[in-house]
C-alpha positions as CSV (number, residue, x, y, z in Angstrom):
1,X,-40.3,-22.2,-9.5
2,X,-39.6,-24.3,-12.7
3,X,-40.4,-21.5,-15.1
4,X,-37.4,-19.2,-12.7
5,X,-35.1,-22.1,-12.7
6,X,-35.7,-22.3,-17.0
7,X,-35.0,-18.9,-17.1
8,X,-31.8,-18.7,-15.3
9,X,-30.4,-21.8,-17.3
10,X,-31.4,-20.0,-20.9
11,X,-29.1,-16.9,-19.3
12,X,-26.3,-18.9,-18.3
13,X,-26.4,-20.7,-21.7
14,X,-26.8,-17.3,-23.7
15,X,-24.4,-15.1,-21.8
16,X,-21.3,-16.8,-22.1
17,X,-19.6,-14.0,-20.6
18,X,-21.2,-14.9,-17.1
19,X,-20.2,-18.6,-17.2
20,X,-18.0,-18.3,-14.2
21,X,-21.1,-16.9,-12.0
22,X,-23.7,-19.4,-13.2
23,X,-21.7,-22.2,-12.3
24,X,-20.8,-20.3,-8.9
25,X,-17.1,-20.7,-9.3
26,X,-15.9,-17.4,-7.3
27,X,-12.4,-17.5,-5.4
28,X,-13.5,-17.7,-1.9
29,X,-12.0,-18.2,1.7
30,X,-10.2,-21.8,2.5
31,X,-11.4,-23.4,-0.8
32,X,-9.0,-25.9,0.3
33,X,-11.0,-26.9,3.9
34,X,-12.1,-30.1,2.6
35,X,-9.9,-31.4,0.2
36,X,-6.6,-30.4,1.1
37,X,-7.2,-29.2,4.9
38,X,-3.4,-27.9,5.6
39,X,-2.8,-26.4,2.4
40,X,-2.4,-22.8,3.4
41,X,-0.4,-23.8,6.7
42,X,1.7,-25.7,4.7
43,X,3.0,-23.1,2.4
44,X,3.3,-20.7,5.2
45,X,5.9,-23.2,6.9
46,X,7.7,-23.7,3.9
47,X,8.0,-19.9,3.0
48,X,9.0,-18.8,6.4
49,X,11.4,-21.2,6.9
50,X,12.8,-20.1,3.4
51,X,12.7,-16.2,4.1
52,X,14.5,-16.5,7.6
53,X,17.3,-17.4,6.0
54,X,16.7,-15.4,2.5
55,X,15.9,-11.8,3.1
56,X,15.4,-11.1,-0.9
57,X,13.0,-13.3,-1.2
58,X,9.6,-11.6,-0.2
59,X,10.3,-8.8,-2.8
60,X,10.7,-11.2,-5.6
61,X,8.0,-13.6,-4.3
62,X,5.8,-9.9,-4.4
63,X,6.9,-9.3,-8.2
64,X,6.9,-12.8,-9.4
65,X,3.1,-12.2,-8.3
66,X,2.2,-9.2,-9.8
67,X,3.8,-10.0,-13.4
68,X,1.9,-13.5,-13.0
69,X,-1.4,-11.8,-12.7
70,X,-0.4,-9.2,-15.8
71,X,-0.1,-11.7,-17.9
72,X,-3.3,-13.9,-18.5
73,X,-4.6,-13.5,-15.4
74,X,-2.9,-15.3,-12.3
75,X,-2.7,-18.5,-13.3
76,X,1.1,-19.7,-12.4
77,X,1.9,-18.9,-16.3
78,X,4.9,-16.8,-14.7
79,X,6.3,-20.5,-13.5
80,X,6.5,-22.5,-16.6
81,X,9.2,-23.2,-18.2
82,X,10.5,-22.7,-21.9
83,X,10.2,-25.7,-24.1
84,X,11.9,-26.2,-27.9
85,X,9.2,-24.1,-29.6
86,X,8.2,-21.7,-26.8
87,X,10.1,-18.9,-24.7
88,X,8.4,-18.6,-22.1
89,X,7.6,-15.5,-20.0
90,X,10.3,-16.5,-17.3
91,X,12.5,-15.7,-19.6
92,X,11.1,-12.2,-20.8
93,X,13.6,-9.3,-19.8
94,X,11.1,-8.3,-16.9
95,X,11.1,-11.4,-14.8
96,X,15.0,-12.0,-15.3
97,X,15.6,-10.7,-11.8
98,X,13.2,-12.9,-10.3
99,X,14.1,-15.9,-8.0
100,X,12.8,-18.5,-5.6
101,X,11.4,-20.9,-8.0
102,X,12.5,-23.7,-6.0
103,X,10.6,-22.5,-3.1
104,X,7.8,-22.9,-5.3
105,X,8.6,-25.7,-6.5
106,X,9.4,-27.2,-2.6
107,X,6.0,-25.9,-1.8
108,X,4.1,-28.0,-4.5
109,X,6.2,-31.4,-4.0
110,X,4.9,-31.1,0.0
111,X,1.5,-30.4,-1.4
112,X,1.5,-33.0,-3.7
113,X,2.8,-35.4,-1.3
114,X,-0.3,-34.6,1.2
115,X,-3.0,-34.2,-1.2
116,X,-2.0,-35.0,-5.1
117,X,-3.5,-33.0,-7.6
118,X,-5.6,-30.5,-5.9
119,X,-3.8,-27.2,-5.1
120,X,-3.1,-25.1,-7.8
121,X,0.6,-23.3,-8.5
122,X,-1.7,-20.0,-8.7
123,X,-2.8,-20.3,-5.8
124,X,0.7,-21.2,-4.1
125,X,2.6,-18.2,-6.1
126,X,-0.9,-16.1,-4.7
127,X,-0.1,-17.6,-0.8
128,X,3.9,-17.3,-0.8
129,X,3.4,-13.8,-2.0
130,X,1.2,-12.6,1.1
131,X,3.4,-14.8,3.5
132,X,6.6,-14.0,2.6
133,X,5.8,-10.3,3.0
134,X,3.9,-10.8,5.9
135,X,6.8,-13.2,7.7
136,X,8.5,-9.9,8.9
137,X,4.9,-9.3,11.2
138,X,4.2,-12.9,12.1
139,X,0.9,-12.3,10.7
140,X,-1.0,-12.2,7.3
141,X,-0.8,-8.6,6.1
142,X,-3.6,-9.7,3.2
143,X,-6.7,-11.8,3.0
144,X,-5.9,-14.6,0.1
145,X,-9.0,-16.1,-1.7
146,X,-8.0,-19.3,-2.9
147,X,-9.7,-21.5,-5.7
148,X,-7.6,-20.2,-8.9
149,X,-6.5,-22.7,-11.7
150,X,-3.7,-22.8,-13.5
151,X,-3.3,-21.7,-17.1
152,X,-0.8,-23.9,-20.1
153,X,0.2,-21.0,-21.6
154,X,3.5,-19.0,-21.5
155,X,4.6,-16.3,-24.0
156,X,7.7,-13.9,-23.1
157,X,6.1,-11.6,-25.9
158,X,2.8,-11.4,-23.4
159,X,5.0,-10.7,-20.8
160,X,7.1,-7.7,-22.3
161,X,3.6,-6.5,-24.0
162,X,1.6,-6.3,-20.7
163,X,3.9,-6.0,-17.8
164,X,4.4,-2.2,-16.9
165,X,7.7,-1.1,-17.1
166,X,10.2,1.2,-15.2
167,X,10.1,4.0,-17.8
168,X,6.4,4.4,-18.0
169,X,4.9,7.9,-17.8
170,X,1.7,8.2,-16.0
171,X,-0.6,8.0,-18.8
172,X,1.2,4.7,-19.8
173,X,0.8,3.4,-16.0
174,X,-3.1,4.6,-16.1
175,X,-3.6,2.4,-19.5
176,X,-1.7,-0.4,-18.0
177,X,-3.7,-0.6,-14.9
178,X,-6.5,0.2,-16.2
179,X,-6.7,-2.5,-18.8
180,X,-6.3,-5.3,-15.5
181,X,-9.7,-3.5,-14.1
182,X,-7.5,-1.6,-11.8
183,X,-7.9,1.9,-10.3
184,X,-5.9,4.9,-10.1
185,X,-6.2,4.0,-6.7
186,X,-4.7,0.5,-7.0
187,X,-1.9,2.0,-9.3
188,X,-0.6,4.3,-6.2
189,X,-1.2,1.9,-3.7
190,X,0.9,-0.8,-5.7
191,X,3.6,0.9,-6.3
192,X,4.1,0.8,-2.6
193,X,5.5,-2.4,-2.9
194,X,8.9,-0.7,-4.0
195,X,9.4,0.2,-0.5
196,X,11.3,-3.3,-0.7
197,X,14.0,-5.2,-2.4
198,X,16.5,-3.8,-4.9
199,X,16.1,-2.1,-8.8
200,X,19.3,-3.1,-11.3
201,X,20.7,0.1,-12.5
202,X,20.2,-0.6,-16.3
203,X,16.4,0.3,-15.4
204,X,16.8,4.0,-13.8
205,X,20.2,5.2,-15.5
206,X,18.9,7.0,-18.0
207,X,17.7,9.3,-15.3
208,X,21.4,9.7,-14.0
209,X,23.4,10.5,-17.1
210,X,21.0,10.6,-20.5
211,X,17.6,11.5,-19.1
212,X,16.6,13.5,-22.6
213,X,19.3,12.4,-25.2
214,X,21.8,15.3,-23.9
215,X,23.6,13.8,-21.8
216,X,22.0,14.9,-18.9
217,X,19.8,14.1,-15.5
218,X,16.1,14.3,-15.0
219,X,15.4,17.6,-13.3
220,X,12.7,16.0,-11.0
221,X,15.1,13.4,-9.1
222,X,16.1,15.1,-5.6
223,X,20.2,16.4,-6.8
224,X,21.2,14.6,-3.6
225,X,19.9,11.4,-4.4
226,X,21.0,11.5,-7.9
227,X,24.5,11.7,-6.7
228,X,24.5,9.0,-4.7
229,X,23.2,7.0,-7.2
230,X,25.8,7.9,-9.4
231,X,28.3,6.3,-7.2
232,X,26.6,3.0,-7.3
233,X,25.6,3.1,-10.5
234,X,29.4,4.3,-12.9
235,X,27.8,4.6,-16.4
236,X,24.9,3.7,-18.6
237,X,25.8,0.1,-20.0
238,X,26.1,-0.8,-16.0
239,X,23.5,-3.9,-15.8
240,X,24.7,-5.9,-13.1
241,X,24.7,-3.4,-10.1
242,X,21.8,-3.1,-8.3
243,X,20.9,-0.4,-5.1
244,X,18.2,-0.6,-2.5
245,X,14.9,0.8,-4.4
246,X,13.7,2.5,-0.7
247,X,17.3,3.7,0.4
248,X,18.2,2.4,3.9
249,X,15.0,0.4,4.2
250,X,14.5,-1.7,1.6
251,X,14.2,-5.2,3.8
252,X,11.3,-3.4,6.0
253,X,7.8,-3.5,4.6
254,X,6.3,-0.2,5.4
255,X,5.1,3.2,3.8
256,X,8.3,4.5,3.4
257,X,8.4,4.4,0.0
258,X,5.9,7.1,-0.6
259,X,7.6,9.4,2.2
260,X,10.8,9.3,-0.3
261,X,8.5,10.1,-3.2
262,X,7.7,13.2,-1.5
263,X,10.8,14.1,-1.5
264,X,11.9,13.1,-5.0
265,X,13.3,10.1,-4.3
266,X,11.6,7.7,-6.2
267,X,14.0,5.5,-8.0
268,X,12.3,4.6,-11.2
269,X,10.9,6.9,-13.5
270,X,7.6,5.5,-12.8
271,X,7.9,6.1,-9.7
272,X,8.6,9.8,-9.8
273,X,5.0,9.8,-12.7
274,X,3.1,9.2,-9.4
275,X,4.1,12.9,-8.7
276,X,3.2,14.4,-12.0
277,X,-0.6,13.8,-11.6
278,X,-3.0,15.4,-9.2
279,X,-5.3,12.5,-8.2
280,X,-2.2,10.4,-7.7
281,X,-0.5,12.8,-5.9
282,X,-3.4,13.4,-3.3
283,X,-3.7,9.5,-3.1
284,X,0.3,9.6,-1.9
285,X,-0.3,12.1,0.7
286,X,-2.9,9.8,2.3
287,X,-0.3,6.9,1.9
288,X,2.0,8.7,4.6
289,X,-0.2,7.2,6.9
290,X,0.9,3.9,7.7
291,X,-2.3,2.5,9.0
292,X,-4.0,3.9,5.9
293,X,-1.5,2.4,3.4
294,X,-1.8,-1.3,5.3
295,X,-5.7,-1.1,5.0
296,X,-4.9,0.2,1.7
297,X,-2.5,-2.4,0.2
298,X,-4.6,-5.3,1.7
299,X,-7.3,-4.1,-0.9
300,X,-5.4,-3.7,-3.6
301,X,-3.9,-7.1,-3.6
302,X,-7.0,-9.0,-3.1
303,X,-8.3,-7.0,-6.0
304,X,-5.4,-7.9,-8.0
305,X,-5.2,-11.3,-7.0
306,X,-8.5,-11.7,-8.9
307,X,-7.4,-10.5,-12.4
308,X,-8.8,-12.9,-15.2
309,X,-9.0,-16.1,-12.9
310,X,-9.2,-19.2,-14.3
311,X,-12.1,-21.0,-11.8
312,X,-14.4,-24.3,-12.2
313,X,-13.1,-26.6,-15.1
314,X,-10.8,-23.8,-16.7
315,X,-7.1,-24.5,-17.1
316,X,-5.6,-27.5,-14.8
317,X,-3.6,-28.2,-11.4
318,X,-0.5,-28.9,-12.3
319,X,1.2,-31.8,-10.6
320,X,4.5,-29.6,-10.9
321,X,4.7,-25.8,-11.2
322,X,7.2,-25.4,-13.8
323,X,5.7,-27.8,-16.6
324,X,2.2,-28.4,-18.2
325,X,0.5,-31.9,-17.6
């Protein structure tokens, strides 16, 4: 037994790279039980009493989420603000149409009121994003492992380097993903998430009126479509307007979005890539299935809720969200 137990410390001293499963520091279920029992409930309240009266904010809550996790992992990197000698990734031209930091921010204060120093912004940004989404169903749409840390670093470079963009071709998407440890799989699902809130013109115009450098439109956006757009969106240097990214339902979560795609309405031009590659193409088809895409998306954001955690002794709670300790 002593000779096992030597043995498994010389690994876990050797293999740095396995640090986090030596030490058994995993995200897990209510990792907040004991020290902070009404964690979870707590930022439920708080974000449903928010998005009753907010409709925009379970789309942004969703994004601020995702570009969190793209960038170092999710560790509440996305909420920190610049200082003198850092911009930080707030401020990167990606996150500029986020919002709700102060429901964040409300969240933590309550949390730190009830139990100081213990729950981590990561794990808030991680919880708000699940229930804001899921306040439209009165029910969690995801499982949330909790036990994340948060990180003192924030670069807008990192942000613009690693977040994918709107103009990305498939391959570019593939990469992207791909170098988070996600699937093609997870790249399709994902993208589902456009089926709410709103994309600023300045990020699909191109398609509308300069799609190639000619003056002209991309040939794969449904004609129909592209002339309604038009009358939202007047000219190229429009970047203030912003239209529904899942026409007519863009405050409903649901698989909408991928029924437009299949009909050439995806708004972005990474949207319409999903089309332009077999594997990805069959994955939307199964998508049309509501109950699919639900079971679907619920894996998908666990799996990317667990990008490059920080766990154990890594990083720090922050006593506020927005600042370092």
């Amino acid at each position: 037994m002593m000779r096992t137990s030597v043995l498994i410390m010389i690994i876990c001293i050797l293999v740095v790279n396995l640090g986090s499963v030596c030490k058994g520091e995993h995200l897990r279920k209510h990792f907040y039980k004991e020290t902070c029992p009404l964690a979870e409930e707590i930022v439920k309240n708080i974000t449903w009493k928010r998005v009753a009266t907010n409709s925009s904010l379970p789309p942004k809550f969703l994004r601020m989420h995702f570009h969190d996790c793209f960038v170092r992992g999710c560790d509440a990197s996305i909420l920190l603000d610049s200082t003198a000698n850092n911009t930080s990734e707030k401020e990167a031209n990606p996150n500029l149409s986020l919002g709700g930091y102060n429901v964040i921010d409300e969240i933590k204060a309550k949390l730190e009121d009830t139990c100081p120093g213990v729950v981590s912004c990561a794990d808030i940004l991680a919880l708000v994003a699940r229930d804001s989404v899921s306040f439209q169903f009165k029910k969690p749409l995801w499982e949330v492992l909790t036990g994340r840390r948060d990180g003192r670093i924030s670069r807008a470079s990192e942000a613009s380097a690693n977040i994918p963009t709107s103009s990305f071709n498939f391959s570019s998407l593939k990469q992207s993903f791909a170098s988070k440890s996600l699937t093609l799989h997870d790249l399709v699902v994902l993208s589902g998430g456009h089926t709410i809130g709103m994309g600023h013109c300045n990020f699909f115009s191109n398609r509308l009126y300069n799609f190639t450098g000619k003056g002209d439109a991309d040939p794969s956006l449904n004609a129909n479509y592209a002339a309604f757009l038009r009358t939202k969106c007047r000219n190229l240097s429009d970047n203030v307007t912003a239209v529904e990214m899942d026409p007519g339902n863009s405050r409903s979560f649901d698989n909408h979005y991928f029924r437009n795609l299949k009909l050439h309405k995806g708004l972005f031009q990474s949207d319409a890539a999903l089309l332009t590659n077999k594997g990805a193409s069959n994955i939307v088809d199964e998508l049309l299935s509501s109950s699919k895409f639900f079971t679907e998306f619920a894996q998908s954001m666990k799996r990317m809720g667990a990008i490059e955690v920080l766990t154990g002794n890594s990083g720090e709670i922050r006593n506020k969200c927005n600042v370092i300790n």
